[in-house]
N, C-alpha and C positions, 0 to 999 in steps of 0.2 A: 504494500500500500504506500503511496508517495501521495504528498500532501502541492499544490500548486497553490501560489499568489501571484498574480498578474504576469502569468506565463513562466516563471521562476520557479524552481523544484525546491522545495525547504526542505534541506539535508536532514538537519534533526528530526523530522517526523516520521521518517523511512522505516520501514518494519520489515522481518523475513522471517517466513517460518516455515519450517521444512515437512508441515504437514501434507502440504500438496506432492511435494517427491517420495516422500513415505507412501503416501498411496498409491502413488503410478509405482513405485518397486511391488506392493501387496498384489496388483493387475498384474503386473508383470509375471511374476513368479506363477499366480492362477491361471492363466495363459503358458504360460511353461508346463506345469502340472497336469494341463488339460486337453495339451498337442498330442497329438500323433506323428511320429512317436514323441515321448517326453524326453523334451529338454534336462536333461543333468545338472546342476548350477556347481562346478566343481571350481572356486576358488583359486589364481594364479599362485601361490604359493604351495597349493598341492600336489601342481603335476610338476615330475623330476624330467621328463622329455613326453616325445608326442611326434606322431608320424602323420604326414596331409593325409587325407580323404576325401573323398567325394561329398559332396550336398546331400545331407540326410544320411549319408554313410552313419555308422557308430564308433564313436569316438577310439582312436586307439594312441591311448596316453599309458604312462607308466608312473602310479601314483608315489609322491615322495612319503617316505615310513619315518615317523620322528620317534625317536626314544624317549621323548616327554609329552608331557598329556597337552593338547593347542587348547587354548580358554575359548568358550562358546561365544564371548566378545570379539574374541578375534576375528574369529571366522566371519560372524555377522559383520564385523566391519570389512573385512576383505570379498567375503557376496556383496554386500552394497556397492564397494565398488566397481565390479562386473554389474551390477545392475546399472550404475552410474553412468556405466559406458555405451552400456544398451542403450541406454534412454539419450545418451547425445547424439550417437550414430545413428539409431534407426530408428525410432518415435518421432513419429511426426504428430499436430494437429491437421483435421480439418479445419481448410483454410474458406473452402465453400465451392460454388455458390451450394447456398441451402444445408440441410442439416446429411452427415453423414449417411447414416441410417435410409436416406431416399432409394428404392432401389435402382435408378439411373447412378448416381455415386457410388454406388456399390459394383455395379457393373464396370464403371469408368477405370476404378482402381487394379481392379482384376486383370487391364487390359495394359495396364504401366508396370515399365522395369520398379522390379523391386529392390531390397537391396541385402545382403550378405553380411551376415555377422560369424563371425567363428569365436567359439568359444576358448577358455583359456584350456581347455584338454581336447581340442583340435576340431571336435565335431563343429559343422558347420552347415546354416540351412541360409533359405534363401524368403525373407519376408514383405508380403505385398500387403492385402489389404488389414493384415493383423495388424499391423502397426500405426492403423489410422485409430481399429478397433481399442484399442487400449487406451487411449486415452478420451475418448467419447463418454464419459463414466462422469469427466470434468463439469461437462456442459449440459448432462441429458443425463437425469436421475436414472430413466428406464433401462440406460445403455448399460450402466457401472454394476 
């Protein structure tokens, strides 16, 4: 939230709060868990090597084995940041015209490059209109 007087932003009154990313990672992840096949969310400190694959192949990494126990903090902060990364790369809004959800928009998207994320233990897909899907939750109660 950013506060304006006659066209001037007042720094002071600036806010931010990370509830909104918190919940596009909670979509995220539900969309992860709900694919075909499901997405893995295997944290870049986990995997020791990792060999290419093909799109939708399954993943073929070689996980690192630590002699001491990783704190469940960690991890969550190390998923987040693979979540982080997702949501810069390939999250989009709809931008329009009209609301996502139109079946013409829905068709539109189906019909544009998508775009390729790989994960940090190599598996790698290719996502089109899921990634409009995700964040429509935002703007449209019904969607989320």
């Amino acid at each position: 939230v950013t506060a304006i007087h006659d066209g001037m932003v007042l720094k002071r009154s600036i806010q931010r709060s990370p509830a909104g990313g918190l919940w596009l990672s909670s979509q995220i992840r539900n969309m992860w868990e709900t694919s075909e096949p499901k997405v893995q969310l295997t944290p870049t400190y986990m995997v020791e090597n990792k060999s290419p694959v093909d799109a939708l192949a399954p993943a073929q990494a070689r996980l690192r084995e630590f002699p001491f126990q990783i704190t469940d903090s960690f991890r969550a902060y190390e998923e987040e940041r693979v979540l982080t990364e997702f949501k810069e790369s390939v999250v989009e809004v709809w931008r329009g015209p009209g609301r996502y959800s139109a079946p013409n928009n829905e068709d539109y998207i189906k019909t544009q490059p998508g775009r390729v994320f790989e994960m940090p233990d190599g598996y790698n897909q290719m996502w089109r209109e899921q990634r409009f899907k995700v964040t429509e939750g935002l703007w449209d109660e019904n969607a989320g």
